[in-house]
N, C-alpha and C positions, 0 to 999 in steps of 0.2 A: 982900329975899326972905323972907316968912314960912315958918317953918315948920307942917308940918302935920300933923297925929296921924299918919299914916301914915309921914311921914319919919322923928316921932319913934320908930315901931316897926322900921322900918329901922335906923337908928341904935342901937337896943338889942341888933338881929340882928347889927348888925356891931361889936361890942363885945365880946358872945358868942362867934360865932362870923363872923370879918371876908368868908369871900367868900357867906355866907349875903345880907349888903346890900346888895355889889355886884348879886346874881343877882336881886334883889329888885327893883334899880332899874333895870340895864339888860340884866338878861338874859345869855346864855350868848355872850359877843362875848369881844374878844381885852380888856376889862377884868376878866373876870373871871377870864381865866387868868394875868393881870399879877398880880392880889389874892391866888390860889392861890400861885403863886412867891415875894412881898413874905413872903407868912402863912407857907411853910413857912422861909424865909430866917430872918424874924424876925418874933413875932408883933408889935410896936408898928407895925413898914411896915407890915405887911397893916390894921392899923386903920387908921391914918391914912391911906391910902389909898381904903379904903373911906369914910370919911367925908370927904372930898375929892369922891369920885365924889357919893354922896346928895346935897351941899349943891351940887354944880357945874350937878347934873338936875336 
């Protein structure tokens, strides 16, 4: 699966700020309030989470 300029802007948004990639890729669904929760718990879940979702879609 390549990646694509676009992923890799997502990727940069969820690095930054992690449910910013999620909302980027799949929108306002129950991952992005997973990626909220992981992100206020701890910010590393909330990345790697997010990057999980971009490279999954």
């Amino acid at each position: 699966m390549a990646l694509t300029l676009t992923d890799f802007f997502k990727l940069l948004g969820a690095v930054i700020i992690p449910p910013l990639g999620v909302f980027l890729e799949r929108g306002c669904t129950c991952d992005l309030l997973i990626n909220i929760l992981l992100t206020c718990l701890g910010y590393i879940p909330g990345i790697v989470h997010a990057v999980y979702i971009i490279l999954k879609y």
